[in-house]
C-alpha positions as CSV (number, residue, x, y, z in Angstrom):
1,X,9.0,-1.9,-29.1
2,X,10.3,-4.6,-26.6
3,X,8.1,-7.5,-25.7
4,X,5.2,-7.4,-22.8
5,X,7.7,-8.3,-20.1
6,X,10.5,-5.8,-21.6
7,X,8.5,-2.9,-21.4
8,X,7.6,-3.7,-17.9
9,X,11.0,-3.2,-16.7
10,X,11.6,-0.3,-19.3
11,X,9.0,1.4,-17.4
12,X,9.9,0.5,-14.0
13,X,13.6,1.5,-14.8
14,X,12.3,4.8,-15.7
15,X,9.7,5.2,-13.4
16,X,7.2,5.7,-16.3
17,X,3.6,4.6,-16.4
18,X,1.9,2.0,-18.3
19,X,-0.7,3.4,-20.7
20,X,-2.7,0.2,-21.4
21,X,-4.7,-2.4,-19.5
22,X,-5.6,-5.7,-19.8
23,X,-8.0,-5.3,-22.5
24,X,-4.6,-3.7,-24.7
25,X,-3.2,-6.1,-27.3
26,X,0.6,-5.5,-25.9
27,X,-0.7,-7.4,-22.9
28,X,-2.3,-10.6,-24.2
29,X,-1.0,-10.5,-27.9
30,X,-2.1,-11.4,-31.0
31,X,-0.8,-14.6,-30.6
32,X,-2.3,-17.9,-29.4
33,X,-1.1,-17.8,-26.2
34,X,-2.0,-20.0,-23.4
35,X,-4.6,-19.3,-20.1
36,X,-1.9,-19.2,-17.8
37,X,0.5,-16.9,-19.7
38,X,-2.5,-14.4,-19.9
39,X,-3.1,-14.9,-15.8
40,X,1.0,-14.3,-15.4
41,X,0.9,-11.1,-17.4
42,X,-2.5,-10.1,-15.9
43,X,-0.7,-10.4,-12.7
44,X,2.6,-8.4,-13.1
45,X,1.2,-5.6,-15.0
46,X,-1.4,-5.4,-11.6
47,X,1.5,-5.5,-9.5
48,X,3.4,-2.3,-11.8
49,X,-0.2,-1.1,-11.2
50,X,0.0,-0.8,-7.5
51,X,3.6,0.0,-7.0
52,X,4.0,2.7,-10.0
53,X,1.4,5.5,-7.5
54,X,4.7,5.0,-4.6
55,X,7.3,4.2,-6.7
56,X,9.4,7.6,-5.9
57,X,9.5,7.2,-2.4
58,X,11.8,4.0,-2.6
59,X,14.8,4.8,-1.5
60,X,16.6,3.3,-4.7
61,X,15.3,0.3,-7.9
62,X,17.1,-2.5,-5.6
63,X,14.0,-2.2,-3.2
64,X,11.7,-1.6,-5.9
65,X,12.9,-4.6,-7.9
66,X,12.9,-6.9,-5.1
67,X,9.3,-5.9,-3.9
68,X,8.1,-6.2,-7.4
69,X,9.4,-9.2,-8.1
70,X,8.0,-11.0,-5.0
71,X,4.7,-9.6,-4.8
72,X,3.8,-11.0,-8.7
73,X,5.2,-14.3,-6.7
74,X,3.1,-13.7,-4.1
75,X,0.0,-13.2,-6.0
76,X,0.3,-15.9,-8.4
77,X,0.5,-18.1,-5.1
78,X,-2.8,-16.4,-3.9
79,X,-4.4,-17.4,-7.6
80,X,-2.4,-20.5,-8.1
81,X,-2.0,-22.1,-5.0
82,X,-0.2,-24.6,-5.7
83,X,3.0,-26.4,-4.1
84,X,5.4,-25.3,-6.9
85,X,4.3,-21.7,-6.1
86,X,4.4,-22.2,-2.3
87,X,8.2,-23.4,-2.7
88,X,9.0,-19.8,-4.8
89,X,7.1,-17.3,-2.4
90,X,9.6,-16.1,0.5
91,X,8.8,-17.6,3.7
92,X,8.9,-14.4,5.3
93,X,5.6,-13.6,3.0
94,X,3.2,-16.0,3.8
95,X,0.1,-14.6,4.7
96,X,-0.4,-14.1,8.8
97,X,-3.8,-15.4,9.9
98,X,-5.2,-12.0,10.0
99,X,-4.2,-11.1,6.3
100,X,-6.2,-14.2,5.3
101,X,-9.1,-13.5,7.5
102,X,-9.8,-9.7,8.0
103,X,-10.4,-7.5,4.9
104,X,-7.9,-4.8,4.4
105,X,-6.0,-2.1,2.4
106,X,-3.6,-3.9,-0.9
107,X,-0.7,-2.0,0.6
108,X,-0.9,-3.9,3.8
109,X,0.0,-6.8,1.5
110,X,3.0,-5.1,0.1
111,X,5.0,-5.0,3.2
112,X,8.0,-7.0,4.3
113,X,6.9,-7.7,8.1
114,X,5.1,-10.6,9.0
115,X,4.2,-9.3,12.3
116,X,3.7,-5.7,10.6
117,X,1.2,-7.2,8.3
118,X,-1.0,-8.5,10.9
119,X,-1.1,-5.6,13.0
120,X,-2.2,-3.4,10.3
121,X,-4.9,-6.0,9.1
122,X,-6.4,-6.0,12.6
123,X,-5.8,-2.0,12.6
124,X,-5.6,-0.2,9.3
125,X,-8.6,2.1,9.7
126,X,-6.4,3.4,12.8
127,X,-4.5,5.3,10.2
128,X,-4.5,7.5,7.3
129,X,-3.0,6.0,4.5
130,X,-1.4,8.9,2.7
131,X,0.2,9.5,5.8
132,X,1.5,6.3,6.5
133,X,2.3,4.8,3.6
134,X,5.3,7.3,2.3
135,X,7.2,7.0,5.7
136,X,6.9,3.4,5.2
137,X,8.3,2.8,2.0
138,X,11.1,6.1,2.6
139,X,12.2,4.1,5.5
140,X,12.3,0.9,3.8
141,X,16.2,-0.6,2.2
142,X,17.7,-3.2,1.7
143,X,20.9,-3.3,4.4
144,X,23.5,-4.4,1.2
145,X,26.4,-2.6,3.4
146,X,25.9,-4.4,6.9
147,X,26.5,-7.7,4.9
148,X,29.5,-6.1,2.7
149,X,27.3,-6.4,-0.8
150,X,27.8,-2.4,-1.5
151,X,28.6,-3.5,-5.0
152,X,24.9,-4.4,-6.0
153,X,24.0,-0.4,-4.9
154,X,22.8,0.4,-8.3
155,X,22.5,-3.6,-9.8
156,X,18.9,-3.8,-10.4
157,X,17.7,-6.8,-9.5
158,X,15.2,-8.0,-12.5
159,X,16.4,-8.9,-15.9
160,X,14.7,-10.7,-19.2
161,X,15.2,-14.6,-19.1
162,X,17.2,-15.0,-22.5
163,X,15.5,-17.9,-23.6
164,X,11.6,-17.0,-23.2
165,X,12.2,-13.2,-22.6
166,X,10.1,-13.5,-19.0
167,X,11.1,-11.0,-16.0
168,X,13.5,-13.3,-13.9
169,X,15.4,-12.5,-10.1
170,X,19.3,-12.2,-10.7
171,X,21.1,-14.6,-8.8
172,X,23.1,-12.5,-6.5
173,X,19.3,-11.3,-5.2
174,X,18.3,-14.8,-4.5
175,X,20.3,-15.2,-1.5
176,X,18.8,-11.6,-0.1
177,X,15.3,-12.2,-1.1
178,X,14.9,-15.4,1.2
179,X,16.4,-14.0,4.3
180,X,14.5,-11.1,6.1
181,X,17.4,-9.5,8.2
182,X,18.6,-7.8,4.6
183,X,15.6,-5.6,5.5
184,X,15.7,-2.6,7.8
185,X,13.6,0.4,8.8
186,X,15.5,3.5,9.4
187,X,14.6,4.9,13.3
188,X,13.1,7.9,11.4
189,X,9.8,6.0,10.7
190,X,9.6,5.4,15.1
191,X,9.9,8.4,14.8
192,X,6.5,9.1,13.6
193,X,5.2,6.1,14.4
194,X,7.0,4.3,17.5
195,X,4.4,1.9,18.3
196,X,4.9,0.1,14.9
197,X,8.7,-0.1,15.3
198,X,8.8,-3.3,17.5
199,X,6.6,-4.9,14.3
200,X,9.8,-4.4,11.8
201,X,12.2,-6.2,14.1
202,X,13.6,-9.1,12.3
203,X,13.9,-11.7,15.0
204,X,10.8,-11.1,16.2
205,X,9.3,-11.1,12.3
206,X,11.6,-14.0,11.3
207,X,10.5,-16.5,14.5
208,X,6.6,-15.3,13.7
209,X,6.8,-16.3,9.7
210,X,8.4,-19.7,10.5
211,X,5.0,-20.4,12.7
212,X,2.9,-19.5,10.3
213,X,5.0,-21.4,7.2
214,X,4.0,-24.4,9.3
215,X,0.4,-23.5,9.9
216,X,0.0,-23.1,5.8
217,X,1.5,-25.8,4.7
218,X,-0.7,-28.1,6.9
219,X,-3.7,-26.2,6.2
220,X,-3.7,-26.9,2.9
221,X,-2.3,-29.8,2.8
222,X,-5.6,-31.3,5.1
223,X,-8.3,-29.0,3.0
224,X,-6.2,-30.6,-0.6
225,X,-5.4,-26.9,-1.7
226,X,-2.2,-27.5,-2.9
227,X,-1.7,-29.1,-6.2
228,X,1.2,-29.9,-8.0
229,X,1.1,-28.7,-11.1
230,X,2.1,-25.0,-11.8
């Protein structure tokens, strides 16, 4: 059997589910391990959790990978919010004032837009879920042919680190994963929904989540939230 990370990406690879919780040795072992290796695993087994229900709709494992990998980084900042963990979330995925404020649906979370996020914090119960949430993700891709990268089409993005055996980004995703014109909604989602298309523009999104960087950073920094261990 491969180890606790390996059999993540087995199973999202394959589109299988997990057949364990946290309570399942597999996840925290029955070796000594440390509280913040438990909290890690905890969190990306959560994270398979919430993605596995959707996973077919993604139009290939290059979005799935890449939304995978940064919500576990976006909810170890939420648990751990520390500087270190600041510096490795996206900047297009800082939490909007609304996300942080208003309760609403995990999915809302999950989504690449800023200035989508928000919207749908302020006006989620405007919308049936079921009926929302596959057009979003069907309409979801990562543009790899408008900047010439055709050749990671079927790269998957997530591989083991070699020396501790962790889920790690591969480097050519690095580069996409920071900047938020790689992602694009086909018209076919305005389609059903045109006034959320103006939310998934990425000038508009990318101008918005620089604001709000700002905002966080000197949030925290005056209320001594951030730390600076890991």
């Amino acid at each position: 059997m491969p180890n606790y990370d390996g059999h993540i990406l087995d199973c999202l690879l394959q589109e299988n589910d997990i057949h364990y919780t946290l309570s399942t040795p597999l996840v925290y072992s029955t070796i000594t391990i440390d509280a913040a290796e438990r909290q890690r695993r905890a969190i990306i087994l959560c994270v398979f959790k919430l993605i596995y229900p959707w996973q077919r709709y993604y139009k290939s494992l290059v979005e799935v990978g890449l939304v995978f990998w940064s919500m576990c980084k976006y909810f170890m900042f939420l648990i751990f919010p520390t500087e270190s963990n600041l510096d490795e979330l996206p900047a297009w995925l800082i939490p909007t004032p609304s996300q942080v404020v208003c309760k609403h649906p995990g999915f809302v979370d999950f989504l690449v837009w800023p200035t989508l996020r928000e919207r749908l914090s302020l006006t989620w119960t405007h919308y049936n879920e079921d009926q929302l949430i596959p057009p979003l993700i069907e309409n979801f891709e990562v543009d790899l042919e408008a900047h010439h990268a055709l050749y990671l089409t079927d790269v998957f993005p997530l591989s083991l680190d070699p020396k501790n055996q962790t889920i790690q980004l591969n480097r050519p995703f690095e580069t996409i994963l920071q900047n938020l014109e790689w992602f694009k909604t086909r018209p076919e989602f305005g389609q059903l929904f045109p006034e959320l298309m103006p939310c998934v523009n990425p000038s508009s999104s990318t101008s918005h989540v620089s604001s709000e960087l700002n905002h966080l950073n000197l949030d925290l920094a005056k209320t001594g939230t951030l730390s600076t261990s890991g």
